[in-house]
Structure formats: structure tokens, C-alpha cells
ROMI-397285 format. One record per atom (N, C-alpha, C): x, z negated, y; residue in one letter; atom name. Coordinates in Angstrom, 2 decimals, decimal comma. Example, Ala and Ser with C-alpha at 12.3 -4.5 7.8 and 13.67 -1.06 7.14 Angstrom:
<atoms>
+---------+---------+---------+------+------+
|      px |      pz |      py | resn | name |
+---------+---------+---------+------+------+
|   13,19 |   -7,80 |   -5,69 |    A |    N |
|   12,30 |   -7,80 |   -4,50 |    A |   CA |
|   13,20 |   -7,80 |   -3,30 |    A |    C |
|   12,85 |   -7,08 |   -2,25 |    S |    N |
|   13,67 |   -7,14 |   -1,06 |    S |   CA |
|   12,90 |   -7,87 |    0,03 |    S |    C |
+---------+---------+---------+------+------+
</atoms>
This chain:
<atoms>
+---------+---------+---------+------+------+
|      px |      pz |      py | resn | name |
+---------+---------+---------+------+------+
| -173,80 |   42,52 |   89,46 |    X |    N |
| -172,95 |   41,64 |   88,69 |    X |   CA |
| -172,26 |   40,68 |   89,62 |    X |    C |
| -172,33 |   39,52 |   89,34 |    X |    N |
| -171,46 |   38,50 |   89,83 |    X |   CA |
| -170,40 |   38,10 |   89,86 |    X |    C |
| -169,56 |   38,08 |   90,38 |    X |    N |
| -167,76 |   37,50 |   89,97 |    X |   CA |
| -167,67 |   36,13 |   91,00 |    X |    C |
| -167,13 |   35,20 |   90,56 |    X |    N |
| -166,59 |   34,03 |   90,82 |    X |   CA |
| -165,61 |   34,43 |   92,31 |    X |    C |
| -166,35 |   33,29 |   93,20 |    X |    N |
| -165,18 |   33,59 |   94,39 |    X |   CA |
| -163,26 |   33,57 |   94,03 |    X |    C |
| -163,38 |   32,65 |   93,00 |    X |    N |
| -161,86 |   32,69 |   92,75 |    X |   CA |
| -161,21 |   33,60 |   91,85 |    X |    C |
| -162,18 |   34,26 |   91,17 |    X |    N |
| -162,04 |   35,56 |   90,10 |    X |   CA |
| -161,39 |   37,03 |   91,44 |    X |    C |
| -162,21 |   37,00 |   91,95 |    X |    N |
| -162,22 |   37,69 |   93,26 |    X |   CA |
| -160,85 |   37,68 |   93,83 |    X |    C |
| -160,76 |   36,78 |   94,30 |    X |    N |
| -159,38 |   36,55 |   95,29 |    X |   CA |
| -158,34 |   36,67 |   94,37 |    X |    C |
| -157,91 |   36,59 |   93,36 |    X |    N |
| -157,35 |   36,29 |   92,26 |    X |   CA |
| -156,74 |   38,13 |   92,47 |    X |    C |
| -157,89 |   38,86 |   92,30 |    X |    N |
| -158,16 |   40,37 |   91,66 |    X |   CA |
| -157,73 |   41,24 |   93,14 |    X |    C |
| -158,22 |   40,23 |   94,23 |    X |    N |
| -157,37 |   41,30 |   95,40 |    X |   CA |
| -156,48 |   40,61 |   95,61 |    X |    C |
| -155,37 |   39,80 |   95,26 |    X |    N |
| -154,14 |   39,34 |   95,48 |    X |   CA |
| -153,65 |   40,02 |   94,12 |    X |    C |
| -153,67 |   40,87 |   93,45 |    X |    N |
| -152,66 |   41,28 |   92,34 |    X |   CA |
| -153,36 |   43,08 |   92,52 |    X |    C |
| -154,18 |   43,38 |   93,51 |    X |    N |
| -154,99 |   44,69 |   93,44 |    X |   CA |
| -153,58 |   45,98 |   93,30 |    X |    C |
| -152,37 |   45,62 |   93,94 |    X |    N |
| -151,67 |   46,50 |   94,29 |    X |   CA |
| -150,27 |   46,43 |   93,29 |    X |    C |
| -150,42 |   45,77 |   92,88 |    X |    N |
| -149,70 |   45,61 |   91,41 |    X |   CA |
| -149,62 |   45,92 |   90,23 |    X |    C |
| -148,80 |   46,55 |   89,79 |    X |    N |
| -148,61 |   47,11 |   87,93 |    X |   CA |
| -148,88 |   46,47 |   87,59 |    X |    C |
| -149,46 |   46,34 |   86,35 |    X |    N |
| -149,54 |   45,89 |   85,42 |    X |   CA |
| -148,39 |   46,12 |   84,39 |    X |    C |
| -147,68 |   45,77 |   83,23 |    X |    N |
| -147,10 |   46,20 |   82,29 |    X |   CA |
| -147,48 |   47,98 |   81,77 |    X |    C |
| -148,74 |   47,63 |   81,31 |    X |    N |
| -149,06 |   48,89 |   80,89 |    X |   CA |
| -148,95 |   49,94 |   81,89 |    X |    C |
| -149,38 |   49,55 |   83,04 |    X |    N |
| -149,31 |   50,49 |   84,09 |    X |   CA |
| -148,00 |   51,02 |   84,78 |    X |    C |
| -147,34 |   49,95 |   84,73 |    X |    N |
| -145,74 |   50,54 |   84,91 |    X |   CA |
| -144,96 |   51,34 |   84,09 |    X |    C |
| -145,38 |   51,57 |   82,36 |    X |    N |
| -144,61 |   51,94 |   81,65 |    X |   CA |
| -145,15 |   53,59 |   81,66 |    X |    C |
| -146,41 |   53,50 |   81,61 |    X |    N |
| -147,05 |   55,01 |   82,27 |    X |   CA |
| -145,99 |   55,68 |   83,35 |    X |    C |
| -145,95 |   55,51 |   84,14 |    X |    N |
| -145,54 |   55,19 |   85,55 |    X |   CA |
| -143,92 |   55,95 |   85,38 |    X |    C |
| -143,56 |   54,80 |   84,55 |    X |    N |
| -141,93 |   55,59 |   84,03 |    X |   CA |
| -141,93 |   56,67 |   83,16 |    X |    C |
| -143,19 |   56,74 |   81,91 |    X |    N |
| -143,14 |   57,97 |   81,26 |    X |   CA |
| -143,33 |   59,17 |   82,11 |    X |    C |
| -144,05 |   58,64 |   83,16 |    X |    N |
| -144,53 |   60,31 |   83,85 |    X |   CA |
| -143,41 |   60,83 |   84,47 |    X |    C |
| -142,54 |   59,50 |   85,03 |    X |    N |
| -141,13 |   60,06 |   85,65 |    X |   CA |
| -140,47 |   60,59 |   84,53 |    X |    C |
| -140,12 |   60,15 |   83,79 |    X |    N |
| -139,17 |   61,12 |   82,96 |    X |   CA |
| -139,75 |   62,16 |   82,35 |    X |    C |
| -141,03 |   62,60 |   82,14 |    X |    N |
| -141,38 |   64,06 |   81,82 |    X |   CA |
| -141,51 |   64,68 |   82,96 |    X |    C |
| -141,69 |   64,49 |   83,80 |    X |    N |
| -141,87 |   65,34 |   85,27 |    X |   CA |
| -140,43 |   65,62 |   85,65 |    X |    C |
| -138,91 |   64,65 |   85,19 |    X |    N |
| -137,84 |   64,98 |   84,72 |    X |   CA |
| -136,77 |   66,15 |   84,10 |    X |    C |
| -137,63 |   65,84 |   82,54 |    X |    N |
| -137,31 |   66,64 |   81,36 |    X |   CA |
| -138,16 |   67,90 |   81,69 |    X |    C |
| -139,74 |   68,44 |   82,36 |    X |    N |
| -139,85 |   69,33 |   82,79 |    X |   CA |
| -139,32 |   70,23 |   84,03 |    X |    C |
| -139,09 |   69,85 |   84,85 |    X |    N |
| -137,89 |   70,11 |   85,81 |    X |   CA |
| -136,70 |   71,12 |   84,50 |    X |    C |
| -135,87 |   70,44 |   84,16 |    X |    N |
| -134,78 |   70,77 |   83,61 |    X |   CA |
| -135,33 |   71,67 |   81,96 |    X |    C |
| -136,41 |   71,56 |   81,61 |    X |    N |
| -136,79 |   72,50 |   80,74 |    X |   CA |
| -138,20 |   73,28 |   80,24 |    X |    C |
| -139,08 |   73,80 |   81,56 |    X |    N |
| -139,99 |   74,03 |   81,74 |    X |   CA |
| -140,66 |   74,62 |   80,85 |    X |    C |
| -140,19 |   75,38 |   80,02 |    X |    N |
| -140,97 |   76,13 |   78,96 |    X |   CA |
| -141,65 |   74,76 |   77,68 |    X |    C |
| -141,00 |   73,73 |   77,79 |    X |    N |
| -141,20 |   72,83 |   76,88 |    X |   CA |
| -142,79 |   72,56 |   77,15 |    X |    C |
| -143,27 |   72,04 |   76,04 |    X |    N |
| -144,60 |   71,56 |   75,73 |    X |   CA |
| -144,65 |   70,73 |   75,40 |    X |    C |
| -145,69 |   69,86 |   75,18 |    X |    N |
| -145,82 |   68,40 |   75,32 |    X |   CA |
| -145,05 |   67,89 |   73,97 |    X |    C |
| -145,40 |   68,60 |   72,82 |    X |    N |
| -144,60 |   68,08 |   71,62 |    X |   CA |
| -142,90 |   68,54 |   71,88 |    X |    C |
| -142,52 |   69,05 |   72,21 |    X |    N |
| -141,06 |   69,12 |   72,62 |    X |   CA |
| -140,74 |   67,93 |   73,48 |    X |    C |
| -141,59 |   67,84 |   74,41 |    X |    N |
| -140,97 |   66,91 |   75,57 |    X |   CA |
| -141,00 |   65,66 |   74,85 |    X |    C |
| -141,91 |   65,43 |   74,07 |    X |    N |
| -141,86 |   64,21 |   73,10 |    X |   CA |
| -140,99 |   64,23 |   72,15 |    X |    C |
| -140,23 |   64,71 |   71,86 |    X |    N |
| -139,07 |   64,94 |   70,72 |    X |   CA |
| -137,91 |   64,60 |   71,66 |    X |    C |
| -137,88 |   64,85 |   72,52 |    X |    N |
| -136,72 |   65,06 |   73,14 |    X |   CA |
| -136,76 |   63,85 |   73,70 |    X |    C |
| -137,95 |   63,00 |   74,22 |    X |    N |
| -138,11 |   61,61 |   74,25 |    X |   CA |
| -137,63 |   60,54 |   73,74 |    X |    C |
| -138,22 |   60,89 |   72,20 |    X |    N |
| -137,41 |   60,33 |   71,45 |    X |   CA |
| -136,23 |   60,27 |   70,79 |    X |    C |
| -135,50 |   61,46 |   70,62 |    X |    N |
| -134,03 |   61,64 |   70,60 |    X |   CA |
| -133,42 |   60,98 |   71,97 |    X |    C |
| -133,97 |   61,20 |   72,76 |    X |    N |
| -132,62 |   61,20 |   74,04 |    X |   CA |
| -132,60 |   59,42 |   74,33 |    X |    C |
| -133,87 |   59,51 |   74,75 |    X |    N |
| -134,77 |   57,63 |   75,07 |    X |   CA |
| -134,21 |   56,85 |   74,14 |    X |    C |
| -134,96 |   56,95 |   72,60 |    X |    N |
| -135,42 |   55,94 |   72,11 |    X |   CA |
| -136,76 |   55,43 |   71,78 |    X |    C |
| -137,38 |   55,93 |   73,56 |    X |    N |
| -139,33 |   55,74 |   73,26 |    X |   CA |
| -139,72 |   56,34 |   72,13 |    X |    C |
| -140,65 |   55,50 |   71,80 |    X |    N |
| -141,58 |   55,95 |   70,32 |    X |   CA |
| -142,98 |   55,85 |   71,32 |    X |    C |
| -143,44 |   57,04 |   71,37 |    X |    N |
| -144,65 |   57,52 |   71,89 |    X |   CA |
| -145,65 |   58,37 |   71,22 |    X |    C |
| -147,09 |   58,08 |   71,02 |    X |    N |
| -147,19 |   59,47 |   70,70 |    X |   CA |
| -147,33 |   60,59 |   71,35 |    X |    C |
| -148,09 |   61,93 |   70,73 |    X |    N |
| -147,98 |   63,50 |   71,36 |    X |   CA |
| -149,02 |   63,43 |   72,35 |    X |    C |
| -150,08 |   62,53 |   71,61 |    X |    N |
| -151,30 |   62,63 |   72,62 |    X |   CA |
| -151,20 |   62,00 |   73,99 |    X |    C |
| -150,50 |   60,87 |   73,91 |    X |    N |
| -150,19 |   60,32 |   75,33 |    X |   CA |
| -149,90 |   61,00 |   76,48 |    X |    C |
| -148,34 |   62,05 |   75,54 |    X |    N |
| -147,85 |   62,91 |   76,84 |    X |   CA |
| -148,15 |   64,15 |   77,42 |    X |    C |
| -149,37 |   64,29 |   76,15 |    X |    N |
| -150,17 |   65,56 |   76,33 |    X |   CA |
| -151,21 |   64,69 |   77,75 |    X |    C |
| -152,09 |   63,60 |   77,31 |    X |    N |
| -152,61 |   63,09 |   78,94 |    X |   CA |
| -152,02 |   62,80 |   79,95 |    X |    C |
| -150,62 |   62,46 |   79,72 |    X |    N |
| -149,73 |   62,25 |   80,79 |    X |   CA |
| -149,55 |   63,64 |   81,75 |    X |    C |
| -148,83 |   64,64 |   80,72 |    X |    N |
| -148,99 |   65,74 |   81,47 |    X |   CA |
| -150,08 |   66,68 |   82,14 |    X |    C |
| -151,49 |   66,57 |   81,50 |    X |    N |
| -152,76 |   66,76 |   82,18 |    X |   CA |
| -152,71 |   65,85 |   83,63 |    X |    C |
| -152,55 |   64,94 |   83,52 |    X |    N |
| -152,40 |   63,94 |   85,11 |    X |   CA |
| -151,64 |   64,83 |   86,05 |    X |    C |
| -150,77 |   64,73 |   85,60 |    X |    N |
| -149,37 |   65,34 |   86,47 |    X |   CA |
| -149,77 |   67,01 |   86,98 |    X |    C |
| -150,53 |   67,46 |   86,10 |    X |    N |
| -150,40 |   68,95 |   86,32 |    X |   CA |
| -149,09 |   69,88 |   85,38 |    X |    C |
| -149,17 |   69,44 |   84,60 |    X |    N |
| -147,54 |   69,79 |   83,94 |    X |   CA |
| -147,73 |   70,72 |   83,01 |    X |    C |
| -147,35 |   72,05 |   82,80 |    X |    N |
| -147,92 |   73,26 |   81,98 |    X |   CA |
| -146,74 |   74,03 |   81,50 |    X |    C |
| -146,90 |   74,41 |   80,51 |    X |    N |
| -145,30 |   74,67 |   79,92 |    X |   CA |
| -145,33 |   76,27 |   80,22 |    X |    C |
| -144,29 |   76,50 |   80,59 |    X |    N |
| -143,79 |   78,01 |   81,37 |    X |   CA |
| -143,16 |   79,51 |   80,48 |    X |    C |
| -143,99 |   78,72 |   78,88 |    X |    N |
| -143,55 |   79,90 |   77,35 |    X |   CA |
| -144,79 |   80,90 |   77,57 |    X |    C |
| -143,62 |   81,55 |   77,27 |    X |    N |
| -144,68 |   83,01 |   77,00 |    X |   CA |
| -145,45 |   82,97 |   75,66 |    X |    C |
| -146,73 |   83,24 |   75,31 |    X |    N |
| -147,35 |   83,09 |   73,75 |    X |   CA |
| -147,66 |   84,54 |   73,80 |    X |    C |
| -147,17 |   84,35 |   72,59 |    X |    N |
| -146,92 |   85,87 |   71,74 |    X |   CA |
| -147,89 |   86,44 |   70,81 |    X |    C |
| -149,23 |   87,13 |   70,73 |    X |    N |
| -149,62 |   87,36 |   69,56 |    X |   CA |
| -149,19 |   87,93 |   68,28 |    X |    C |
| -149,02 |   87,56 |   67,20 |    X |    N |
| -147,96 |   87,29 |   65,38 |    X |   CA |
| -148,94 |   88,40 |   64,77 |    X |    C |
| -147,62 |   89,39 |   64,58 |    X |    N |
| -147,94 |   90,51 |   64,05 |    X |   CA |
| -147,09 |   90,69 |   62,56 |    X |    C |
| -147,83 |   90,97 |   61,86 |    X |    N |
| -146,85 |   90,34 |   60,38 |    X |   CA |
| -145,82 |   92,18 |   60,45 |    X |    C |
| -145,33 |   91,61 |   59,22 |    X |    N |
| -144,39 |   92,18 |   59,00 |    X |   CA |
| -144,62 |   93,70 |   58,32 |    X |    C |
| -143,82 |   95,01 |   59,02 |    X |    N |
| -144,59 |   95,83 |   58,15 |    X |   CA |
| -145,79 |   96,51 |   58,77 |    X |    C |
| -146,99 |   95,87 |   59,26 |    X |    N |
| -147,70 |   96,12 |   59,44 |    X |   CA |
| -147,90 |   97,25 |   60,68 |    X |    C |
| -148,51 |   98,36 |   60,58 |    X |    N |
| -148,79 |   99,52 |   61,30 |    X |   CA |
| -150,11 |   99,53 |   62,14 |    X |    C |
| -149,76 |   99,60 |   63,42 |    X |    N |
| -150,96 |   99,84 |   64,00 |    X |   CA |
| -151,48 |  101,32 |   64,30 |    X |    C |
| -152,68 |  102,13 |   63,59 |    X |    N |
| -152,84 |  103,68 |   63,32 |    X |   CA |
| -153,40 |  103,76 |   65,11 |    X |    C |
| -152,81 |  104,76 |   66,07 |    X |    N |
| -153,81 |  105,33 |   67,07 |    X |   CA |
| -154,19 |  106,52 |   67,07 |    X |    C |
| -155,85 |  106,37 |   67,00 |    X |    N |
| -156,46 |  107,61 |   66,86 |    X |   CA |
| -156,31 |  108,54 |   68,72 |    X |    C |
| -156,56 |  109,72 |   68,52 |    X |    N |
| -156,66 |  110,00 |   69,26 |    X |   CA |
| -158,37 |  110,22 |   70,10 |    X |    C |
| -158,98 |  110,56 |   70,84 |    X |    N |
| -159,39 |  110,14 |   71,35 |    X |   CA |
| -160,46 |  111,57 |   71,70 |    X |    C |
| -161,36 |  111,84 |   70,51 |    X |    N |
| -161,81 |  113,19 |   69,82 |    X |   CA |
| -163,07 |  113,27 |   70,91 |    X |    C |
| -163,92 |  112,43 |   71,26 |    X |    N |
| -165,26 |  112,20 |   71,72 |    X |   CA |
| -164,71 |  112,56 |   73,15 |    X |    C |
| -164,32 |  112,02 |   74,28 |    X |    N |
| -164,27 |  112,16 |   75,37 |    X |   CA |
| -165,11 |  112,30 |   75,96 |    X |    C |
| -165,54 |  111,04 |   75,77 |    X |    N |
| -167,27 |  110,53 |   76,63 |    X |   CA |
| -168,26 |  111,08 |   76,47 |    X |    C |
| -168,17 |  112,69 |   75,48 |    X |    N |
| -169,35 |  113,34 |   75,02 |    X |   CA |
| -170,29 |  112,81 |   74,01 |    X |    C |
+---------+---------+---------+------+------+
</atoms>
């Protein structure tokens, strides 16, 4: 593919430069790498709530769900397997003994 000598020069005189879009990334990752710091168990839809309460940003979930894949950012909750209510677990005892 061909590019124009002045397309070129153009593209390595701005190579090291944000873009808009690229800067605002840039700041979201700082402030969830932030808000995780100070509340690690949070998950990406929390950290986005709290985004938008605290911020103002209107983002969506999926963004900060890729944002935080970038970063390495993994929420520090314990998941619980949901055992209803009531419900009995019977243990047999253990009649065979490998026979």
C-alpha cells in the first residue's frame, strides 16, 4: 500500500500524540485503576455506577469491562454458590467402601 510522502510525515509528526478518543480512555483507566484501589471487590458494573454517581461520565458496562481486561483489573468478591431456602443436603454414608 502506498501513502503520500506528506500523508506520512503528517502521521509521524502527530505518532506520539492522543488523540481525543485516546485521551479520554486514558483518564477512564485512571480513575478505575483509582476506584479499584479504594474498592477492590467492585466489578465492572459497580465501578460503573459509581462512575456515574460520583463523575457524571455516562459510559457504558462494556467499555469498563474492556478497560479493565487492559489493565488487568479483577474484582477481589468472593462468589458464593445460591442455595435456596430450606433446602437439605441428605449425606449418605458411605456403605460400599471400595468393595
Amino acid at each position: 500500500m502506498k501513502v503520500s510522502r506528506s500523508g506520512y510525515y503528517k502521521w509521524l509528526k502527530n505518532k506520539n500524540i492522543l488523540n481525543k478518543y485516546e485521551q479520554n480512555r486514558k483518564d477512564l483507566g485512571e480513575l478505575i485503576k483509582d476506584i479499584h484501589n479504594r474498592k477492590p471487590s467492585y466489578g465492572y458494573h459497580r465501578i460503573n455506577a459509581l462512575i456515574k454517581r460520583e463523575f457524571g461520565w455516562i459510559v457504558y458496562d462494556n467499555l469498563v469491562h474492556k478497560i479493565c481486561k487492559k489493565l488487568n483489573i479483577k474484582s477481589k468478591a468472593k462468589h458464593y454458590k445460591y442455595k435456596k431456602i430450606g433446602e437439605k443436603f441428605i449425606k449418605y454414608s458411605n456403605q460400599i467402601c471400595g468393595n
